[in-house]
C-alpha positions in Angstrom: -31.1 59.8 -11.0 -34.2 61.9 -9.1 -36.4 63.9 -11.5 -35.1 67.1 -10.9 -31.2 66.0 -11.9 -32.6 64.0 -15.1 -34.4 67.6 -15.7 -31.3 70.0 -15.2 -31.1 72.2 -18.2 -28.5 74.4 -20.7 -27.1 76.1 -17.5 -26.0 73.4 -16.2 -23.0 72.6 -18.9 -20.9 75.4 -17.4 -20.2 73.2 -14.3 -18.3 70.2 -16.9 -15.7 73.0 -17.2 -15.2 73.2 -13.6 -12.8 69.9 -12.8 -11.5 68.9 -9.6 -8.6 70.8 -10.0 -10.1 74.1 -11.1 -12.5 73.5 -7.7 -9.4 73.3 -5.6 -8.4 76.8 -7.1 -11.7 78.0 -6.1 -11.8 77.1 -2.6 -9.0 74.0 -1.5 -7.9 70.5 -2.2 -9.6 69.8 1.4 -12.9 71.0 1.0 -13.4 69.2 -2.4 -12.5 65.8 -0.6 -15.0 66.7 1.9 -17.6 67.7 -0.4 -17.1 64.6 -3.0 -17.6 62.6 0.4 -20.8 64.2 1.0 -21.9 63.9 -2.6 -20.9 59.5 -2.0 -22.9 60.0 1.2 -26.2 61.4 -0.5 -25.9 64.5 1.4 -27.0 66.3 -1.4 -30.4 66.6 -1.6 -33.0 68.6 -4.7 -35.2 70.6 -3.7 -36.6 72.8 -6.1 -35.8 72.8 -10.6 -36.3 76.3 -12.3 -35.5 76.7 -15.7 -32.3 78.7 -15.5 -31.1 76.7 -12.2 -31.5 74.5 -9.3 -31.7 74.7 -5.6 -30.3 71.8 -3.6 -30.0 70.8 0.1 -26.2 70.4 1.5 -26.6 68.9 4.4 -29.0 71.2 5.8 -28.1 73.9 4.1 -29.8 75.2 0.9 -27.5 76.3 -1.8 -28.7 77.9 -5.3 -27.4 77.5 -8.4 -27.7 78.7 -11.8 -25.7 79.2 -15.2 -23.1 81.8 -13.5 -21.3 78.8 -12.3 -20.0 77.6 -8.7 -18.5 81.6 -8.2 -21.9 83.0 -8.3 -23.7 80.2 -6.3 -25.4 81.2 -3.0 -25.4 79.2 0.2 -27.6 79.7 3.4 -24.7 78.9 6.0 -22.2 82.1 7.0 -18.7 81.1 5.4 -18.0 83.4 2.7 -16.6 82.3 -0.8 -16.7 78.9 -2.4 -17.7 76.6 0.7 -18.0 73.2 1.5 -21.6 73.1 0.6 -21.4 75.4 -3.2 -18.5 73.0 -4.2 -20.7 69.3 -2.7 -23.9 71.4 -4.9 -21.2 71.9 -8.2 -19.8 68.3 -8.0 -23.8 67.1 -8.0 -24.7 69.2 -11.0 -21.6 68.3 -12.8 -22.0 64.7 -12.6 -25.6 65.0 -13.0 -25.4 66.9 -15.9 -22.7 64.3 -17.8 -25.1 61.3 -17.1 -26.6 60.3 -19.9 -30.7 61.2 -20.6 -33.2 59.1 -20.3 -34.6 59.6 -24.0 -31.8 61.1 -25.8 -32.2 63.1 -29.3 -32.4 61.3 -32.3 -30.4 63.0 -35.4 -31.3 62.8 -39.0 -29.1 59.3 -39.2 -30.6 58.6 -35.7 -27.7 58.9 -34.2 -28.0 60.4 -30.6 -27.3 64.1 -31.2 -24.4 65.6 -28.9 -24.0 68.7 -28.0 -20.7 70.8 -29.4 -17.0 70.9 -27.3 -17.2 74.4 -26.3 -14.5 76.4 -27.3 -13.1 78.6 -24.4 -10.6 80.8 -26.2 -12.9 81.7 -29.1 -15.8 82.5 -26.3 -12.4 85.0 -24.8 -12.5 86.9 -28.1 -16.1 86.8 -28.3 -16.3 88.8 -25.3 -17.4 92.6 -24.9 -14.7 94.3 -23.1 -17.7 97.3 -21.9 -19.4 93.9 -20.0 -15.7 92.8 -18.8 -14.7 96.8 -17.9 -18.2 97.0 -15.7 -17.2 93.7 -14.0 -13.7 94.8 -13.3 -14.3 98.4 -12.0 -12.7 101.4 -12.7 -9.4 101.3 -10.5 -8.4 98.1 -12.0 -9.3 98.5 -15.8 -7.2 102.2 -15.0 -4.0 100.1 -13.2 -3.9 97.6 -15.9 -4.3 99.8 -19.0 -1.7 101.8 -17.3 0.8 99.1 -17.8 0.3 98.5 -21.5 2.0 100.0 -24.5 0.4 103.4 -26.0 -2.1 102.7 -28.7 -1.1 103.9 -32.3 -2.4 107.1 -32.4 -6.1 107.3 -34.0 -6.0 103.8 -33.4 -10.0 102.3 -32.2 -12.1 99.2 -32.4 -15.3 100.0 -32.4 -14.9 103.7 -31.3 -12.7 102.8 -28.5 -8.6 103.2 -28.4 -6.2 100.1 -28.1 -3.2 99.3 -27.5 -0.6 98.3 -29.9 -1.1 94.8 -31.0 2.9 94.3 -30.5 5.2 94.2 -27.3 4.3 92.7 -24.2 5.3 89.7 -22.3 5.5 86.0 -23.8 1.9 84.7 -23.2 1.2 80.5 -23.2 -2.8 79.8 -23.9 -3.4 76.0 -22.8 -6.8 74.4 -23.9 -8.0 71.6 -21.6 -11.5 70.8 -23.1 -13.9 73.4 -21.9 -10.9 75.3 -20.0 -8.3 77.4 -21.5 -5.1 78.4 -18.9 -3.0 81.5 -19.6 0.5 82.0 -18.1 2.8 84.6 -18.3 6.0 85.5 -16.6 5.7 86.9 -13.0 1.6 85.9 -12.7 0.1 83.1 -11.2 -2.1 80.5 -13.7 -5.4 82.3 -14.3 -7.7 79.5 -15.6 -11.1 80.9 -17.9 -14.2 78.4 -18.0 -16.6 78.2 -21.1 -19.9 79.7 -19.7 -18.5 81.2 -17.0 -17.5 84.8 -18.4 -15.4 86.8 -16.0 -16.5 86.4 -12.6 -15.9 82.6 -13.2 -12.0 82.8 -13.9 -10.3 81.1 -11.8 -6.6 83.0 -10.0 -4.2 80.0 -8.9 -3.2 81.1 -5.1 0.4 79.7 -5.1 0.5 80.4 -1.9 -0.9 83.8 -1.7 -4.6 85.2 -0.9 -5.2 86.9 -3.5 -7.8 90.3 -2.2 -10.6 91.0 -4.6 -9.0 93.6 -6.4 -5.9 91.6 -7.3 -8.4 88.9 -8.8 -9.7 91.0 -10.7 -7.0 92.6 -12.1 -5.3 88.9 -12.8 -8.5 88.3 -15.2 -8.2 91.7 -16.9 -5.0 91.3 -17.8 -5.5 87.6 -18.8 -8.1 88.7 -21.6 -5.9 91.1 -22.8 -3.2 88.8 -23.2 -5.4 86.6 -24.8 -6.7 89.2 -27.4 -2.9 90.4 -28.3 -1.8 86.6 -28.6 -3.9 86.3 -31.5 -3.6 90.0 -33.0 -6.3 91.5 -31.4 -5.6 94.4 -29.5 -7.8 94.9 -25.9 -9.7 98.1 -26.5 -9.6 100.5 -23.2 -12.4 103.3 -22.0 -11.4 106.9 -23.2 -10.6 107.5 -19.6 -7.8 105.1 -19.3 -6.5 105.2 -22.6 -5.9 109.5 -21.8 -4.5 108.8 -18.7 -0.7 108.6 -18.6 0.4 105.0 -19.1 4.0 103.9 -18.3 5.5 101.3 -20.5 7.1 99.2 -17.8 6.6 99.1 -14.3 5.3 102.8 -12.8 8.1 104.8 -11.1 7.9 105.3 -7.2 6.2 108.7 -7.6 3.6 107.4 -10.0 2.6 105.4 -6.9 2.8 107.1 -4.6 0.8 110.1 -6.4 -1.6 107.9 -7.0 -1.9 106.7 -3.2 -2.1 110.3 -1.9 -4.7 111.5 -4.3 -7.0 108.3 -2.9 -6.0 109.0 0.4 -6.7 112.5 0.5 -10.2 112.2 -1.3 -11.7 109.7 1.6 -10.7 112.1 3.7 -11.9 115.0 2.2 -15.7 112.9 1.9 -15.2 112.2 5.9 -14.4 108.6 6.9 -17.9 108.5 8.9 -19.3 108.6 4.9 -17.6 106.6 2.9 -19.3 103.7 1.3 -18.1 100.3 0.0 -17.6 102.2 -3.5 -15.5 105.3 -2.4 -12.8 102.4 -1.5 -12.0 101.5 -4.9 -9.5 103.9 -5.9 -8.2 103.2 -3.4 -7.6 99.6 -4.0 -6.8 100.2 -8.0 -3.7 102.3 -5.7 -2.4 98.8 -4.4 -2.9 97.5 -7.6 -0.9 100.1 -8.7 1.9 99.9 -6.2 2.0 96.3 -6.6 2.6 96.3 -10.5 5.4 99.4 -9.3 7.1 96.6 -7.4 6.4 98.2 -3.7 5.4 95.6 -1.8 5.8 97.6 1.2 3.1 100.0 0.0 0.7 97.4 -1.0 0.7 95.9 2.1 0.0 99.1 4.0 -2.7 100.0 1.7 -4.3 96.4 2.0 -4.1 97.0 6.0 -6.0 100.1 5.2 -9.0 98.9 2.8 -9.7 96.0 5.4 -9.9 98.7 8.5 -12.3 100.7 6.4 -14.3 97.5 5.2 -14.7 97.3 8.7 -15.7 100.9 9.6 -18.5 100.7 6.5 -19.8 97.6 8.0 -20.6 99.0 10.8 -18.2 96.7 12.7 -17.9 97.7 16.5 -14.2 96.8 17.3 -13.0 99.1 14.4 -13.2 103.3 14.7 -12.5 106.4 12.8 -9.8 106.6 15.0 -8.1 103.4 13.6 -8.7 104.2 9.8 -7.2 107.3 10.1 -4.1 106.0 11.6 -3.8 103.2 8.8 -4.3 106.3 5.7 -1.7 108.2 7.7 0.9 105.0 7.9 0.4 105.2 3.8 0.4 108.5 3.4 3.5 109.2 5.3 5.3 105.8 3.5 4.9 107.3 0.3 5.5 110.8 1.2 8.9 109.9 2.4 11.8 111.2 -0.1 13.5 109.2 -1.2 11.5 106.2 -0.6 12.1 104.1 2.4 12.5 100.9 -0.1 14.0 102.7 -2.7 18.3 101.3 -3.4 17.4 98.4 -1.1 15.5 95.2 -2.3 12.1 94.7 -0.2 13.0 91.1 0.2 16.3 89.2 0.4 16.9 85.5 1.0 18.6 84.6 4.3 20.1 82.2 6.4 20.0 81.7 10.3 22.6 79.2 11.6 20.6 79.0 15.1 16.7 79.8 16.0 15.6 79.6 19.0 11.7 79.3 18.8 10.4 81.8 21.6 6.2 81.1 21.1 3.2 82.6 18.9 0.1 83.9 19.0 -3.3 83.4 17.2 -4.6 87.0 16.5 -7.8 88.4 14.9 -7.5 92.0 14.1 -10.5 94.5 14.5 -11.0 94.1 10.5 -11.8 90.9 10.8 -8.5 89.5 9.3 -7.1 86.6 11.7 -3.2 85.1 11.3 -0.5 83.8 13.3 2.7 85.5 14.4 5.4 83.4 15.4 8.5 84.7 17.7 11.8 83.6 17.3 15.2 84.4 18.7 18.4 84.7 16.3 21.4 83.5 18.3 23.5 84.8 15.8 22.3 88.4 14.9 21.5 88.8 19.4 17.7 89.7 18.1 13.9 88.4 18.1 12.9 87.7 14.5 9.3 87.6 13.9 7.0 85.6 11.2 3.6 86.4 10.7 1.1 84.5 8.0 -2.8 85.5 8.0 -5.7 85.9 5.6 -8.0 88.9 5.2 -11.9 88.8 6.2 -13.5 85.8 4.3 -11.1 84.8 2.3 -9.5 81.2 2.8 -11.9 78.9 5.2 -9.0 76.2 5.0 -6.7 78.7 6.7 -8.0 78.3 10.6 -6.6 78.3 14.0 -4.4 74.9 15.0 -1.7 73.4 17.0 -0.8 71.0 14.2 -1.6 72.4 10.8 0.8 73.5 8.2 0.6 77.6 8.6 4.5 78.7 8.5 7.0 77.7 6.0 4.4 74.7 5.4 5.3 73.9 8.9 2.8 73.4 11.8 3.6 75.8 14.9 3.8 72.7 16.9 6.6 71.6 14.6 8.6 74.7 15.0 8.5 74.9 18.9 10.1 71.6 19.4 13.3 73.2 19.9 16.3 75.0 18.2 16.6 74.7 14.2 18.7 76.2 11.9 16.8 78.3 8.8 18.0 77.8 4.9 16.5 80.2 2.5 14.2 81.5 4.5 13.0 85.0 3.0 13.1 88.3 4.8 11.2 91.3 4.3 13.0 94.6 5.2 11.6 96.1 8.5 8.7 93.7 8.9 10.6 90.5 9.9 10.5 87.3 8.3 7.6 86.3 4.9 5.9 83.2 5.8 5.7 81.5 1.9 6.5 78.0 1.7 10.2 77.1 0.4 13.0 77.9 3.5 14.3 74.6 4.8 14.1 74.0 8.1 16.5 71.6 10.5 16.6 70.5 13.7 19.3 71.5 16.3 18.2 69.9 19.3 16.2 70.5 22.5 15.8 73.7 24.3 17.7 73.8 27.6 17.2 76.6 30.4 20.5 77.8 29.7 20.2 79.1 26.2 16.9 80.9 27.4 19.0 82.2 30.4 21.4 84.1 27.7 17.8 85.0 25.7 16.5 86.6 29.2 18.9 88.8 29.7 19.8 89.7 26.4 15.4 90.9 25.7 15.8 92.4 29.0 18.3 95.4 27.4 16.8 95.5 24.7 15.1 98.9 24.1 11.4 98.9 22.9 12.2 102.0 21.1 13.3 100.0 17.9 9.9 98.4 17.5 8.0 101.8 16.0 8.1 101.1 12.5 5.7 101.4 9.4 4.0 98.4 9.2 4.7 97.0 12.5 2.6 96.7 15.4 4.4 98.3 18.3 5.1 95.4 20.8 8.0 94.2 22.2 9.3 90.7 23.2 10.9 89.4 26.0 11.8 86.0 27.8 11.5 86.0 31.8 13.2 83.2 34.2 10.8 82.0 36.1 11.6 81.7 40.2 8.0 80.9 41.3 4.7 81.2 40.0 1.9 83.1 42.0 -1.5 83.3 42.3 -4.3 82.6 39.3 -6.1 86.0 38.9 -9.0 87.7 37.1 -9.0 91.4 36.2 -13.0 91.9 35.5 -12.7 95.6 34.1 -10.4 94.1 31.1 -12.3 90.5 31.1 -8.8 88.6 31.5 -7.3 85.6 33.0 -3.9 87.1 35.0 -1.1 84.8 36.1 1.6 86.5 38.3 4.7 85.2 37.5 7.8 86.2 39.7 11.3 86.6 37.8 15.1 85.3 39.0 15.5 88.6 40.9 12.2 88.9 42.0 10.3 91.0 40.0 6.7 90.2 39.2 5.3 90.2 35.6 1.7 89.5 35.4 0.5 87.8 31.8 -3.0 88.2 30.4 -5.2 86.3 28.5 -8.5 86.8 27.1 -11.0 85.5 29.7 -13.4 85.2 26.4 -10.8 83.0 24.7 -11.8 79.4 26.6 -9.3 77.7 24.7 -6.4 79.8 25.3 -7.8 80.3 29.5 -8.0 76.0 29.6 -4.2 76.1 28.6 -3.0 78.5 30.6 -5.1 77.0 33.8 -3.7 73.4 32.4 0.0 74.5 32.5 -0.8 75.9 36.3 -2.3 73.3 38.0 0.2 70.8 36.8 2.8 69.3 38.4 5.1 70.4 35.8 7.6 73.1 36.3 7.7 76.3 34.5 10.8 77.0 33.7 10.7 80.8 31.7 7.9 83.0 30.0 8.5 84.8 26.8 6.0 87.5 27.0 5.0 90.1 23.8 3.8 93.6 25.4 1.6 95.7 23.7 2.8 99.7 23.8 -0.4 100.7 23.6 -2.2 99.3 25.9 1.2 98.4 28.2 -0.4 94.7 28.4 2.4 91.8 29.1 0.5 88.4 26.7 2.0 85.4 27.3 3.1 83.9 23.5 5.0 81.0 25.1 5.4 79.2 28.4 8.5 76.9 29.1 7.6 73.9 31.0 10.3 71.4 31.9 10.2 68.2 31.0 12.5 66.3 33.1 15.5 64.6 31.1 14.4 65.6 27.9 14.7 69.6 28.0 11.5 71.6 27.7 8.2 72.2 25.9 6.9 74.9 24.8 3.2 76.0 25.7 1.4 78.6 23.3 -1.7 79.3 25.0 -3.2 80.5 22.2 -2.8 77.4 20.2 -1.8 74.8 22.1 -4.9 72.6 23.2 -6.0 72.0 26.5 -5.8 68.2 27.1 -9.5 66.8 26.6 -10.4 65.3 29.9 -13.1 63.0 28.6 -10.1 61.1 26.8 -8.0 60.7 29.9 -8.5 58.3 32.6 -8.6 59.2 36.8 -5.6 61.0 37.3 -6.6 63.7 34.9 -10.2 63.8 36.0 -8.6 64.8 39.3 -6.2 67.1 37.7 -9.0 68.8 35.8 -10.9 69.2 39.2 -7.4 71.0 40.7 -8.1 73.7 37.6 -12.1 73.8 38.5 -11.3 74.9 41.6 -8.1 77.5 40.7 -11.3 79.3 38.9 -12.8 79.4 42.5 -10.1 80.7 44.0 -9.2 83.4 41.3 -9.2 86.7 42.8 -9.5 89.6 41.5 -6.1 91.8 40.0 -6.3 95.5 40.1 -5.1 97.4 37.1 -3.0 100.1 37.7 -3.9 103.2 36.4 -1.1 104.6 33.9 -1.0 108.4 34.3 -0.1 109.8 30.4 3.3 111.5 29.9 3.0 115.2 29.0 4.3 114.1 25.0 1.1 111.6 25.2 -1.1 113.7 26.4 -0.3 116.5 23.4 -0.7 113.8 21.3 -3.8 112.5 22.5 -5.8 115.9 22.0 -3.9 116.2 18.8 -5.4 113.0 17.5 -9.2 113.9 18.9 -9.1 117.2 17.2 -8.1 115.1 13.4 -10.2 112.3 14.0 -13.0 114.7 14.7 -12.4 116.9 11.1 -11.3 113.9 9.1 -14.7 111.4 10.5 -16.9 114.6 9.3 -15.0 115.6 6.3 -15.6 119.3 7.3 -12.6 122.0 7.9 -13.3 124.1 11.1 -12.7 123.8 14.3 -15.0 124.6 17.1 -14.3 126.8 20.1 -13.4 123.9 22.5 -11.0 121.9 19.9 -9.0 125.1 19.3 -8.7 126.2 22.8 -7.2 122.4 23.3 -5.0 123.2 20.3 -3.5 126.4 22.1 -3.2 124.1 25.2 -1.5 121.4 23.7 0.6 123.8 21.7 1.7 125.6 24.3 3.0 122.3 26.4 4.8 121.0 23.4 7.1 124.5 22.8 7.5 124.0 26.9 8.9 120.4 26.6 10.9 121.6 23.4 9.2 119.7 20.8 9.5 121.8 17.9 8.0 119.3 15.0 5.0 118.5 17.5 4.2 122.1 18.1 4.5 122.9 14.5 2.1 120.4 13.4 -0.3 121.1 15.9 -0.1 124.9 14.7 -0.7 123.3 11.4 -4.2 121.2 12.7 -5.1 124.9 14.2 -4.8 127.0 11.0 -4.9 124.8 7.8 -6.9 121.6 8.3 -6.8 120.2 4.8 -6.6 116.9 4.4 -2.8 116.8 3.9 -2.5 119.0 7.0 -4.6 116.5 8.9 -2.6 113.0 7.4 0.5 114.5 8.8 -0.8 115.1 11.7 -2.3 112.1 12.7 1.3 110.3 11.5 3.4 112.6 13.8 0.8 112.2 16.8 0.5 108.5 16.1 4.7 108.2 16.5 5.1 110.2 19.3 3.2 109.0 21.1 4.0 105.5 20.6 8.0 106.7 21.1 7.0 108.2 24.3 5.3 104.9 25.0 8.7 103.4 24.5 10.7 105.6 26.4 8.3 104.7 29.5 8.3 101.4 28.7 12.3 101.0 28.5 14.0 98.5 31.3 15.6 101.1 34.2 19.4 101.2 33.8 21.4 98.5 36.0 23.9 99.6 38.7 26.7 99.6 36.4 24.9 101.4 34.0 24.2 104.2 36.6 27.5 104.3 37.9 29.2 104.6 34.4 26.8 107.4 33.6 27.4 109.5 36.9 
């Protein structure tokens, strides 16, 4: 052992408690294989002893630890959380730390003096809620003393109020040496570590990222089940313990009041203010409406926190504009009476007799959140279903972009575009498509054969857009296109996108996109078109917004044995180093289709009269609800009038209202309402326009 691991001191015994197991829970099963490999390989590296902790070299990469435990340590490289280097550090301090010294103590007897087992559950009872409360924040301690019994009344320890020391759910407390696990019904496994204190508890994923806020909530409410498991009741802060506390689960309107008053408040401070802090009521809300059982609501208000993340970190690809729209999604969800959940189940388990895999798409959203969304075609029900799995910013480094990793229904995308399959138990989430957890079977029907997607072509090509303006939904639409010929390789330099022109059966063109910045996805997409390989159809996913056609899966044949699917964003481009002449001289043939790109002009999209009243809408409440104050100047309420005035010409009664409203009364209420109803009408209109043109028949019926 070098000097400075024979010289590790007290701090280091918090890192015995952290096992492989309890390392897994803080980052992944994969990146403590690859960090106990690095620890065989002498990768790990001291560099500098202190008294209260070490620093040590991972591989190039300093990391600094000290008695908070593998959760506080700090590394050098740029992946957030536990990485590979923290948990390669913990496993060297841990194993350090149990060898035996050099010239051990000597006891009375002389017997070599050993230190005492810790004792995790009595250091839980030793703790000072006031430390845990700070650790927690405000929102949370609020949401989860909001879900506990009423104290007795007059009832304190140490000058605070508790609750009753009866009631509750069944709590199991399981010691494993220095770790004690607590379990109750309907929580994951939330593990606490002698040393540690609370930021080193440990939440189980199960399958789910956890945010932040959840985590800490999980803790919380382990300690107090802790405390009332052996008849001591968790004292709260006078400000939770006055605020109305439910019993059971909080009603809808408890939610949703408590949404709209953290809505309403970031507005009122202007979004172009708000700090990290002003965000946590409004995450102790999610908390709230996850413990009410609306899913729904959490999910929108998660979507919301991460867009403002974004906005306070200064984040170019994220605006005022696109916070606003997120707090308005919320606001008008839990406005709605009666909720749009409520008599219905969020989630119901389902079964599809026949799926007909359509392609997917890699995404990273302006927050900084990145997922997958995979499209699929339900022979039986005559619609697309959609599945989409992702991870928030920074959270879960295992969870990356692939071809062949498990990321749906523990199921490589690769392994669902093989061909038809039938769906058993697969879990559907009402209005938002299909929930990605691991559990539905999944069976094999087959190949794909061009007649199926035939049926699928002309079945998307009726199918309204209109449909796909929902809360919580992206508006896109999906479609599948027979593919007569395929046309020239293009590049559209004001967008910075790679443009394939692809002309239909009867002859219509549609041009698909891809992100000229995306290599990958650009050497997949060149790959598929200068091979010899026919392509067969084209499921395309169009954006509403910005009326751009992305291609999410191209059907190549493969002679005699049906056809492949091609995702260019996942799929990789054939490595040409690996491949012998033939390919060498194929890659050469996609060198020289980027020579001959040419450039595709965009047509310029003239806004519809409804869009255009709903553009100046929205610039008018972005501008009052960035700056937080309440008056409009000359030139936004002349545009007001304007825009007023077109709307009660086009007969669009709740439009002109609101925009009367947005005129005269700008509160903050005034102003989410407005940016809701701007937001969906002009998405509808974008629908309307966007709508396939009547067929002959169609026309003739209707005259």
């Amino acid at each position: 052992m070098s000097g400075v691991a024979a010289g590790l001191g007290a701090w280091a015994a918090v890192y015995a408690g952290y096992d492989d197991d309890a390392l897994a829970t803080l980052a992944s099963p994969g990146l403590v294989r690859r960090a106990r490999k690095d620890v065989a390989a002498g990768r790990v590296e001291p560099v500098e002893a202190r008294p209260d902790g070490v620093a040590v070299s991972v591989g190039g990469m300093q990391v600094e630890l000290d008695a908070g435990g593998p959760a506080e340590a700090r590394c050098a490289c740029p992946t957030p959380g536990a990485c590979q280097h923290v948990v390669a550090a913990s496993l060297w301090v841990r194993e350090a730390g149990s060898a035996p010294a050099e010239t051990p103590a000597v006891a009375g007897d002389g017997a070599a003096a050993s230190a005492p087992t810790p004792d995790p559950v009595a250091e839980i009872l030793a703790l000072d809620p006031r430390v845990v409360h700070r650790a927690a924040g405000a929102a949370v301690v609020r949401a989860v003393a909001e879900t506990t019994p009423r104290p007795p009344a007059g009832a304190t320890v140490d000058g605070l109020p508790t609750e009753a020391a009866v009631g509750g759910p069944p709590v199991e407390v399981v010691v494993d040496g220095p770790r004690a696990v607590v379990s109750w019904p309907g929580a994951p496994r939330v593990t606490y570590v002698a040393g540690a204190g609370f930021a080193g508890m440990l939440v189980a994923r199960e399958g789910t990222a956890w945010s932040d806020a959840e985590e800490r909530r999980w803790r919380l409410e382990a300690l107090a089940h802790v405390w009332r498991a052996h008849d001591r009741p968790w004292p709260w802060p006078e400000r939770a313990a006055t605020a109305p506390r439910a019993t059971g689960v909080p009603e809808a309107r408890a939610v949703a009041d408590e949404v709209v008053r953290a809505v309403e408040r970031l507005l009122d401070a202007g979004l172009s203010h708000v700090g990290r802090d002003d965000l946590e009521e409004l995450r102790g809300a999610g908390v709230v409406a996850r413990l009410g059982r609306r899913p729904a609501v959490q999910r929108l208000v998660t979507s919301a926190v991460g867009r403002l993340e974004a906005l306070v970190d200064r984040r170019g690809a994220v605006d005022e504009t696109d916070c606003l729209l997120a707090l308005a999604e919320l606001w008008a969800y839990v406005q709605a009476d009666p909720p749009p959940d409520a008599g219905t189940p969020d989630e119901r388990t389902t079964d599809l007799a026949r799926v007909v895999p359509l392609g997917a798409r890699w995404w990273v959203a302006a927050s900084g959140a990145r997922g997958v969304t995979v499209h699929l075609w339900d022979a039986d029900a005559g619609r697309v279903r959609s599945v989409t799995t992702g991870r928030p910013p920074g959270a879960d480094p295992t969870f990356r972009r692939s071809w062949d990793l498990p990321l749906v229904w523990g199921r490589s995308v690769e392994a669902l575009c093989r061909g038809p399959f039938a769906l058993r138990g697969a879990t559907e989430r009402a209005g938002t498509g299909l929930r990605a957890g691991e559990g539905p079977a999944v069976e094999p029907l087959g190949v794909l054969d061009a007649d199926e997607l035939r049926d699928v072509a002309a079945r998307t090509a009726t199918t309204p857009p209109r449909a796909e303006a929902g809360f919580g939904r992206t508006p896109a639409v999906v479609r599948v296109v027979m593919v007569r010929e395929a046309g020239a390789i293009g590049l559209d330099e004001v967008a910075q996108e790679l443009t394939w022109t692809l002309v239909a059966a009867d002859g219509a063109e549609t041009v698909v996109r891809v992100d000229a910045a995306d290599e990958a996805a650009c050497d997949t997409l060149l790959g598929v078109a200068a091979g010899s390989r026919r392509v067969v159809a084209v499921a395309v996913e169009r954006d509403l917004a910005s009326r751009r056609d992305e291609a999410v899966g191209l059907f190549v044949d493969r002679p005699g044995e049906g056809l492949d699917v091609v995702v260019p964003t996942l799929t990789p481009a054939y490595d040409h180093r690996a491949w012998s002449t033939p390919w060498a001289r194929l890659r050469a043939r996609v060198r020289s289709l980027r020579g001959r790109a040419v450039t595709h002009a965009r047509d310029v999209v003239v806004p519809t009269p409804v869009e255009d009243v709903c553009d100046t809408l929205l610039d008018s409440v972005v501008a009052l609800a960035a700056t937080g104050r309440r008056h409009l100047t000359p030139h936004q309420a002349s545009a007001l009038a304007r825009a007023a005035r077109t709307a009660d010409d086009l007969g669009a009664t709740t439009l002109a209202t609101t925009v009367g409203l947005v005129a005269h009364a700008p509160d903050a209420a005034g102003l989410l309402r407005a940016g809701f109803v701007a937001a969906r009408g002009r998405t509808l209109a974008r629908a309307v326009a966007a709508a396939p043109a009547p067929g002959p028949r169609a026309r003739e019926a209707g005259a």
